[in-house]
C-alpha positions as CSV (number, residue, x, y, z in Angstrom):
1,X,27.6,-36.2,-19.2
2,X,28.1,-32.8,-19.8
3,X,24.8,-32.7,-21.6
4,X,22.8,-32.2,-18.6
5,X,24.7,-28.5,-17.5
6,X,23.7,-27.1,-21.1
7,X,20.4,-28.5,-20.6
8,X,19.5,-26.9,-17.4
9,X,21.3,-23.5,-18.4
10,X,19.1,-23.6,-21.3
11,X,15.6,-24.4,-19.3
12,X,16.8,-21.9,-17.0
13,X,17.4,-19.2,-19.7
14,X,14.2,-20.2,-21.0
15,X,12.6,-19.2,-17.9
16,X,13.8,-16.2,-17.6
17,X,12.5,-14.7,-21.0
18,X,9.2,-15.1,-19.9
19,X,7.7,-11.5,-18.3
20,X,6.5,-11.6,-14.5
21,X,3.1,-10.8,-14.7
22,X,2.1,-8.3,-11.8
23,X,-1.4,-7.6,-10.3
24,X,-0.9,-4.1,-8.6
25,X,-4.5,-4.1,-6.2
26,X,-5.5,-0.5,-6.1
27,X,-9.0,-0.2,-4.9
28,X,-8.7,3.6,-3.1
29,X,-8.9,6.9,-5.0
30,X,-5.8,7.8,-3.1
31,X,-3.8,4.9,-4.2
32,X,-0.2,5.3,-6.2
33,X,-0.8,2.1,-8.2
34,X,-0.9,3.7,-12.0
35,X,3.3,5.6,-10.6
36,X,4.1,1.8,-9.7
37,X,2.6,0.0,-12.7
38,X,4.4,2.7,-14.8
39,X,7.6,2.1,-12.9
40,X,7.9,-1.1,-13.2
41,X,6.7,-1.1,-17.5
42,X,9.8,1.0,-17.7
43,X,12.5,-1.3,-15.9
44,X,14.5,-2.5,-18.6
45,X,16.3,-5.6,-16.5
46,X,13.4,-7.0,-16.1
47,X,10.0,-7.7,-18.1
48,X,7.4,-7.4,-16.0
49,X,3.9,-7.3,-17.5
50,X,1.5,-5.2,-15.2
51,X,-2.2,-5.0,-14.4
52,X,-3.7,-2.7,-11.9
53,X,-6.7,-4.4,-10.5
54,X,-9.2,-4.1,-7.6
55,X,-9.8,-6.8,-4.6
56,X,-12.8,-8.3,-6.7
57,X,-10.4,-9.2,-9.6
58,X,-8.1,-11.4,-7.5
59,X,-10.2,-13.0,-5.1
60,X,-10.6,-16.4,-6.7
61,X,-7.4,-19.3,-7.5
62,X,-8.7,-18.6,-11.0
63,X,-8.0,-15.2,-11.2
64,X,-4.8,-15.1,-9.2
65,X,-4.0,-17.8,-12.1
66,X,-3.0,-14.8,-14.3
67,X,-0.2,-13.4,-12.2
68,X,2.6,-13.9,-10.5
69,X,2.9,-11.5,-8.3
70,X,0.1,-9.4,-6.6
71,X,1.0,-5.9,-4.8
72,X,-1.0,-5.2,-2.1
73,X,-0.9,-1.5,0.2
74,X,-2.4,1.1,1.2
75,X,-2.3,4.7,0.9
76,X,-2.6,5.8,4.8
77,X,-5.9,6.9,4.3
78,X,-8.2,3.6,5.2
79,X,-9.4,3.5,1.3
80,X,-8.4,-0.2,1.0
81,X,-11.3,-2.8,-1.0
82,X,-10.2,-5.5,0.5
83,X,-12.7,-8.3,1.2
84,X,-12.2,-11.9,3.1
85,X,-13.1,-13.7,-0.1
86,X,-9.5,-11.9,-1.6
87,X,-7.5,-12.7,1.6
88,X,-8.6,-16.1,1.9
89,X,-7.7,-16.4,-1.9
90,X,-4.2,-14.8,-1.7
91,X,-3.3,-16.8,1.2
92,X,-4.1,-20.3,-0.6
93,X,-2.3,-18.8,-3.5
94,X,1.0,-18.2,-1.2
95,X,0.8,-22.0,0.3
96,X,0.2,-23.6,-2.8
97,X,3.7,-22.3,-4.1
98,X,1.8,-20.9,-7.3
99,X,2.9,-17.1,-6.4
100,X,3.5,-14.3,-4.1
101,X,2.1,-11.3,-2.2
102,X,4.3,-8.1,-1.7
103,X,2.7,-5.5,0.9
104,X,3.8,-2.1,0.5
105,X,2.7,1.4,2.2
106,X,1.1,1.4,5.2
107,X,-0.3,-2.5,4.8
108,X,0.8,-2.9,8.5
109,X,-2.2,-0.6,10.1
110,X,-5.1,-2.2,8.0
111,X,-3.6,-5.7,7.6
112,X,-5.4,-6.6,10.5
113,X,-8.6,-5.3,9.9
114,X,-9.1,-7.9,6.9
């Protein structure tokens, strides 16, 4: 019986070695995504393994199928890529459980417009 603890300490150890892959969208000149990737490559509590891509990289359940973790945002100067193909995508993505979206910047003022 106390088999199972060790078992599920050890799956969940397991787990947690494995790096969280990050997509970091950056599709305006303006953007701050290479200071974020570079941010996160240097966390050392965490092993996060980052791309920087652009809204035609994640806009299919195959693509997203490499990450985790997309970062979306904007840089307050209406730069964004984003396309309806990538939304439509990322939000199948979120319901199916098989990641997550983090908005950061001004995402708020052009979330709409998508």
């Amino acid at each position: 019986m106390r088999i199972l603890p060790l078992v599920l300490l050890l799956a969940s150890s397991a787990s947690l070695a494995a790096p969280i892959r990050v997509a970091i969208e950056s599709g305006d000149a303006n953007a701050s995504s290479a200071e974020l990737a570079a941010q996160l490559a240097d966390d050392t509590w965490f092993d996060f393994e980052v791309t920087q891509v652009t809204a035609d990289q994640v806009d299919s359940a195959a693509e997203l199928a490499s990450y985790d973790v997309v970062v979306i945002g904007d840089s307050g100067h209406n730069g964004v890529d984003w396309t309806s193909e990538m939304a439509t995508a990322l939000d199948a993505w979120v319901q199916a459980g098989s990641g997550g979206v983090v908005g950061v910047g001004w995402i708020d003022f052009v979330y709409a417009e998508v």
